[in-house]
TIMIPA-122432 format. One record per residue (C-alpha): residue in three letters; x, y, z. Coordinates in steps of 0.001 Angstrom, whole numbers, plus 500000, padded with zeros to 6 digits. Example, Ala and Ser with C-alpha at 12.3 -4.5 7.8 and 13.67 -1.06 7.14 Angstrom:
% residues 2
ala512300495500507800;ser513670498940507140;
This chain:
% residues 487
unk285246648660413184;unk284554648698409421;unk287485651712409101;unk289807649935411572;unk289441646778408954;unk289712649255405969;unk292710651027407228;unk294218647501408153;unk294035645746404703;unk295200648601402870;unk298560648628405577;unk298865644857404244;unk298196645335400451;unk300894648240400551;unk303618645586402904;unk302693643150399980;unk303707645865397304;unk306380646585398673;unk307310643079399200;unk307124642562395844;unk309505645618395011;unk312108644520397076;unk312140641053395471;unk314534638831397289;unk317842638347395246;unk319218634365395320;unk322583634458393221;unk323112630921392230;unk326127628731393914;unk327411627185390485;unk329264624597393301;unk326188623887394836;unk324407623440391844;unk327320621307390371;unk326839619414393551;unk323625618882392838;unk323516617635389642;unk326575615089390692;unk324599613734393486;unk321251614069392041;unk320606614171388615;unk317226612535388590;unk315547615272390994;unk317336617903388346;unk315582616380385605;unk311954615912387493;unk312718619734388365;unk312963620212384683;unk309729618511383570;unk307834620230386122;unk309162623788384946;unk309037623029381625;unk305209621521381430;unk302436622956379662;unk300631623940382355;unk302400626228385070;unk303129624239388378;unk303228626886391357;unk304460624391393799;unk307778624405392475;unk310275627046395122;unk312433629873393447;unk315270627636394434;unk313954624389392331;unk313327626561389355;unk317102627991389529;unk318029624416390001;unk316108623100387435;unk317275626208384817;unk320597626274385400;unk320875622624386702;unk319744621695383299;unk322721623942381204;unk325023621281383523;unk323416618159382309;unk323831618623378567;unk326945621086379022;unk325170622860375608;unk325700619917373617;unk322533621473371617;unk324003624385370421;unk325063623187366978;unk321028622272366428;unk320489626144367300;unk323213627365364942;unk321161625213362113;unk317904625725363712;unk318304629943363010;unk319733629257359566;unk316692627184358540;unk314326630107360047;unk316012633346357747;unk315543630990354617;unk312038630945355606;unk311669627039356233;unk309801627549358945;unk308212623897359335;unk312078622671359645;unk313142625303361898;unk310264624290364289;unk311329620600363921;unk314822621738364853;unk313605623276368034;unk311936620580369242;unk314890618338368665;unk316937621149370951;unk313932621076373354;unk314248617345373470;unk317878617749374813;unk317259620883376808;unk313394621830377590;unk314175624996379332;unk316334625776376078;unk314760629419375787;unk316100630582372316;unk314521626916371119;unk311462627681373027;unk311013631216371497;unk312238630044368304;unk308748627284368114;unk306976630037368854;unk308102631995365690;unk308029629160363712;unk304638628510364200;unk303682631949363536;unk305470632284359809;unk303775628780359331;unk300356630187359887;unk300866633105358096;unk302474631303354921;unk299112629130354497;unk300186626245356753;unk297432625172359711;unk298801622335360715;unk299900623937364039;unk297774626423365969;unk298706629812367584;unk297634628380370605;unk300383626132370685;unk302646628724369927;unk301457630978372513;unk302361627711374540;unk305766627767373744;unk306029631406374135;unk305086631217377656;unk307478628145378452;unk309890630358377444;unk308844633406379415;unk308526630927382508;unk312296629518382447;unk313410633109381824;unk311612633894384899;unk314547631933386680;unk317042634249385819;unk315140637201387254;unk315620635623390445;unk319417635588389964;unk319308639302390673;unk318773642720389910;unk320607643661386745;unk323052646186388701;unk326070645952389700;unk326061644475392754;unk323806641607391948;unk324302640897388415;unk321222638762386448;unk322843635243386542;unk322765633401382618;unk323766630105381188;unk325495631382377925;unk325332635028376142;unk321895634419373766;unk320134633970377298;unk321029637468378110;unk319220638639374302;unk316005636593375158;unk315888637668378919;unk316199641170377857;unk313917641489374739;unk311141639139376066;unk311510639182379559;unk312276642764380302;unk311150643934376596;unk314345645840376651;unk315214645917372635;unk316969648594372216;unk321081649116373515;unk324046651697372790;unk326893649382373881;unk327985646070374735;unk331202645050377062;unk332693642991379696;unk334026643899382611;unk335363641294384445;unk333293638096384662;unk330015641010383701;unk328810641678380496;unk327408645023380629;unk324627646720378327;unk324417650364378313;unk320776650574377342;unk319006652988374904;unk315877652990376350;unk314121651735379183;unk311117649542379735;unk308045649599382116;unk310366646289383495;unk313525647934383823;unk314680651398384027;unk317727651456385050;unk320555653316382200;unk322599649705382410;unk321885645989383012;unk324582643720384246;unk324854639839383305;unk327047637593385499;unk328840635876382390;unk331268633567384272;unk329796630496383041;unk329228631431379158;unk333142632584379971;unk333750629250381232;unk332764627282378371;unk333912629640375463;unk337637630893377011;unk339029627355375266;unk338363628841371781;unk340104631777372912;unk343467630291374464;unk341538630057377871;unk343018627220380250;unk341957625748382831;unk343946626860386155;unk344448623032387240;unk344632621903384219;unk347684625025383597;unk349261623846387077;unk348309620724388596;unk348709618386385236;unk351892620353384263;unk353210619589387556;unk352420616562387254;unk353731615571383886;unk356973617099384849;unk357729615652388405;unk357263612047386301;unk359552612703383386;unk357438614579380908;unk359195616753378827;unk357075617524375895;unk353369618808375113;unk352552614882373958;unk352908614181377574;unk349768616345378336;unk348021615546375763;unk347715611225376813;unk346805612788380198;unk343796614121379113;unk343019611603376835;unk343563608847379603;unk341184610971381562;unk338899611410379171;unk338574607276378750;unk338312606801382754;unk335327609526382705;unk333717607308379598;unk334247604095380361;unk335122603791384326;unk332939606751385923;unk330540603793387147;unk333624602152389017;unk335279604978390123;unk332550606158392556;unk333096603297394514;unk336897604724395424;unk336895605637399259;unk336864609491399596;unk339446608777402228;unk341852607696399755;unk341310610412397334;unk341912612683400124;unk345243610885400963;unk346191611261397397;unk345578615005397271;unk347445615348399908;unk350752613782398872;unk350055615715395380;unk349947619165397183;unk352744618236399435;unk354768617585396261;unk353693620734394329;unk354137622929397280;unk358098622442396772;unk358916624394400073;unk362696623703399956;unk362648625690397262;unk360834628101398469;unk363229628058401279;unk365858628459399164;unk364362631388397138;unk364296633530400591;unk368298634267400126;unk367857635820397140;unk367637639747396862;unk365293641651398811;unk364023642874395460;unk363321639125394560;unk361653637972397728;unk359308641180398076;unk358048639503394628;unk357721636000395721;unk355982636684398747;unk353879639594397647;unk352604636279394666;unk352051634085397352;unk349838636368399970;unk347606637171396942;unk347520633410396093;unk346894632476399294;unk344637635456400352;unk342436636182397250;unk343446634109393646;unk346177632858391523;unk344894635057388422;unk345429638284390674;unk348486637080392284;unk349753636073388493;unk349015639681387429;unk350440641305390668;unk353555639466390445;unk354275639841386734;unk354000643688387141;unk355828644058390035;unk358527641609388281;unk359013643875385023;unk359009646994387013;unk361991645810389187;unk363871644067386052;unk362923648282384222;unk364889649243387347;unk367825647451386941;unk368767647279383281;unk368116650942383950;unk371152650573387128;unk373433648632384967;unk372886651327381769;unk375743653920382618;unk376460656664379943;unk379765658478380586;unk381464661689379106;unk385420661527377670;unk387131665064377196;unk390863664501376428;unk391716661077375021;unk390742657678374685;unk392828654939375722;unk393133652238373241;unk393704649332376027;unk389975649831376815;unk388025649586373608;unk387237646640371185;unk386266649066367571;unk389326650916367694;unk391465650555364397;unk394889649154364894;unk397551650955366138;unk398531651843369794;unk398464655622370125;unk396099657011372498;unk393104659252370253;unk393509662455371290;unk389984664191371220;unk390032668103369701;unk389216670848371514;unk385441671716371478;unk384414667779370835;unk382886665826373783;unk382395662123373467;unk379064660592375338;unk379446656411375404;unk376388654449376403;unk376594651443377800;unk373493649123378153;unk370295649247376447;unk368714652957375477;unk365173652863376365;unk362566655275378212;unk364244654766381806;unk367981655904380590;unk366682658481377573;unk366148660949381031;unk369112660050382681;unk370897661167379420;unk369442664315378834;unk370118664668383069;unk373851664115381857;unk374102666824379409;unk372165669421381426;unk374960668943384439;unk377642669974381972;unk376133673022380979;unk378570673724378293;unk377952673764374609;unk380432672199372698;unk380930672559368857;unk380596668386367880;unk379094665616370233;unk380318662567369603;unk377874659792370586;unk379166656134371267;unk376633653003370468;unk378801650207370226;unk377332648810373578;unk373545649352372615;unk371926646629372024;unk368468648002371337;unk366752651118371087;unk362997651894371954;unk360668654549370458;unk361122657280373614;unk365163656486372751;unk364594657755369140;unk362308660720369775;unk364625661404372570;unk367522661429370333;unk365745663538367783;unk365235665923370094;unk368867666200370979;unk369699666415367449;unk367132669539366874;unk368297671445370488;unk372071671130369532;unk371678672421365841;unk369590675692367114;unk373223676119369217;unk375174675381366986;unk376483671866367911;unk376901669066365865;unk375915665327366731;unk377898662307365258;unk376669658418366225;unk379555656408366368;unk379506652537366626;unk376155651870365774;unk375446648033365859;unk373375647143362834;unk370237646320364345;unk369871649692366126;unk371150651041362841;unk367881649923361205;unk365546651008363417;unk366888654599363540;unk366736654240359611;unk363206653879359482;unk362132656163361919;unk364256658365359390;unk366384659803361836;unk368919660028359416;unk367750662475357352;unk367826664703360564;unk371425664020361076;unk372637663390357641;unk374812659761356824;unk377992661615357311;unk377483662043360737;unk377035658389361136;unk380180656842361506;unk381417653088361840;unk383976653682364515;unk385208655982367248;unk388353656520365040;unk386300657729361936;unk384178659920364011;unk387118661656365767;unk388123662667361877;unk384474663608361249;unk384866665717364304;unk387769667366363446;unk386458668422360195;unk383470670364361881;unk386082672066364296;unk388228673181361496;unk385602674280358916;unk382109674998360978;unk380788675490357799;unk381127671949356806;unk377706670082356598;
């Protein structure tokens, strides 16, 4: 009986070890906590105290401590931080007994703050060891283990991989979880990738010892992409829309938008909740009516094919996953398709015989067709020379096979020139001189004239090849033919 009770508690100590290495992962619903803290924000706050107090309280659920830690970054939205930016200042001059006194003003704000929490603790310390006994280490063990406790939230969040990312308020919680939490001090590389910063770790710990710990950084993202040139999606779409649909024209008109707001969610937030949700909802509805703008839409379907693959590829990904991958979809599939047809409308044609004067605009005047010499070609592009026609060019000149003594190039109809234009172009100039063939650029417009300057393509070709005119480079040409000596 004894062994059967032996064997039996040892089966349960091992299911309870197990247990606890298989921790159950509860990401946290930022909606649901938003929700929360709308509806709520007294039981957020009692949440707080009770996670927050001296003494641990092990009633309180994994759930009320998430809600309570990251309920908490919602109710001051960080208005602390500037006390932490002077708080660390104060603490590398040494002042410890002010940096202390700045921590608990940010622990007044935020309790559950856990750089101010760790911060006390410190503080404390260099005041002891300067001479200063006004505080004890006890109470800065105390505020070391507040600190460890609200940290504790976040190792509910998840598991640090991939999958299931630790959940944070802002980026310095990802430093204190790490150092003091997992006593992980030690990384090789910082980045983000996606909504995840990711730390490629040194070292591990007896905590965590897996080669990389992932942070789900969406809200730090959140609050910082403004300083960046972040905006809003509704605030990018639905105000815009807005604005314009009523006769706003300029940026001012945005701007009184969100200041009008800003007043109503100062001064009228205590009226406004008594607005029927029915009404709202009617309102919203006229608004998305409005923005949907389905005549157009309808009207967009006769377009090209080309144009309507884009369109409705945009919407299914709007519809089906997000407007930020739709936006990025879209935009790539647009410039690919616009790529394709500059590169349809670019046509580069060869002239053997003559040129008739009734078709060209930089011909000198007189009437006479220009009779081209014999063992001269004359290549005219037409539309802009970039990577997708410097191919179809060399294409070109491969079909004719021949090697004639002087190509004449015509530019008067490029407009720009790109970097695989100019190498391809160099190239050309270095095959034709090991067979003997000479290049001349004729018509070159001045702005593509500068930018084959400074990629010095000149001094490949020399600046008497480079001629102003087709007329000026058929007497270049004939030149070469008549003295192949002539440089």
């Amino acid at each position: 009986m004894r062994t059967k009770t032996l064997l039996l508690s040892l089966l349960l100590l091992l299911c309870g070890f197990a247990a606890h290495a298989q921790q159950e992962i509860f990401p946290v619903d930022w909606k649901e906590i938003r929700s929360i803290v709308k509806k709520d924000p007294e039981r957020v706050r009692e949440l707080v105290r009770r996670l927050s107090a001296p003494e641990r309280d092990t009633t309180l659920t994994v759930q009320e401590r998430i809600v309570a830690f990251f309920g908490q970054s919602l109710l001051t939205n960080d208005s602390e931080e500037p006390k932490v930016h002077d708080m660390y200042e104060t603490y590398r001059a040494g002042h410890y007994a002010e940096a202390l006194a700045l921590a608990e003003e940010v622990l007044a704000i935020n309790p559950l703050h856990a750089e101010a929490l760790f911060m006390a603790a410190y503080a404390i310390a260099g005041m002891i060891e300067s001479g200063d006994e006004s505080r004890t280490r006890d109470e800065g063990q105390l505020f070391y283990n507040r600190g460890i406790r609200a940290l504790g939230a976040i190792a509910w969040t998840g598991n640090g991989s991939e999958e299931h990312p630790f959940c944070v308020t802002k980026v310095s919680d990802e430093y204190c979880f790490m150092r003091y939490y997992l006593e992980l001090w030690r990384y090789d590389a910082q980045r983000l990738v996606g909504t995840c910063d990711v730390f490629d770790l040194t070292e591990g710990s007896e905590y965590y010892t897996a080669p990389q710990i992932w942070f789900d950084a969406s809200r730090p993202l959140e609050i910082t992409s403004a300083l960046f040139g972040g905006i809003p999606a509704t605030g990018a779409i639905a105000r815009t829309m807005t604005n314009i649909n009523n006769g706003g024209r300029t940026p001012v008109a945005g701007v009184i938008h969100a200041v009008v707001l800003l007043l109503i969610f100062l001064f009228l937030m205590p009226l406004a909740q008594y607005i029927p949700m029915a009404c709202l909802a009617g309102v919203l509805v006229v608004v998305s009516y409005n923005m949907s703008e389905w005549r157009t839409f309808r009207a967009l379907m006769k377009n090209p094919r080309s144009d309507v693959a884009v369109l409705l590829v945009t919407f299914l990904l709007t519809v089906i996953i997000d407007l930020t991958v739709a936006i990025e979809v879209g935009l790539v599939l647009a410039c690919l398709l616009f790529m394709r047809r500059v590169m349809e409308t670019t046509d580069i044609s060869v002239i053997r015989n003559e040129i008739d004067p009734g078709k060209e605009s930089d011909l000198e005047s007189h009437e006479e067709h220009l009779i081209i010499p014999r063992g001269v070609e004359v290549y005219e592009i037409d539309g802009p020379y970039f990577f997708g026609i410097a191919n179809k060019f060399e294409e070109q000149m491969v079909q004719l096979g021949d090697h004639a003594q002087v190509r004449i190039i015509r530019m008067r109809k490029v407009p720009f020139i790109d970097s695989t234009g100019i190498h391809n172009l160099t190239n050309l100039c270095r095959i034709s001189q090991q067979e003997n063939t000479r290049i001349i650029l004729s018509g070159v417009n001045p702005k593509v004239h500068e930018v084959l300057h400074k990629a010095g393509f000149y001094s490949l070709l020399g600046e008497e090849n480079i001629c102003p005119n087709i007329n000026a480079a058929l007497r270049r040409a004939k030149e070469i033919v008549q003295d192949p000596q002539e440089k």
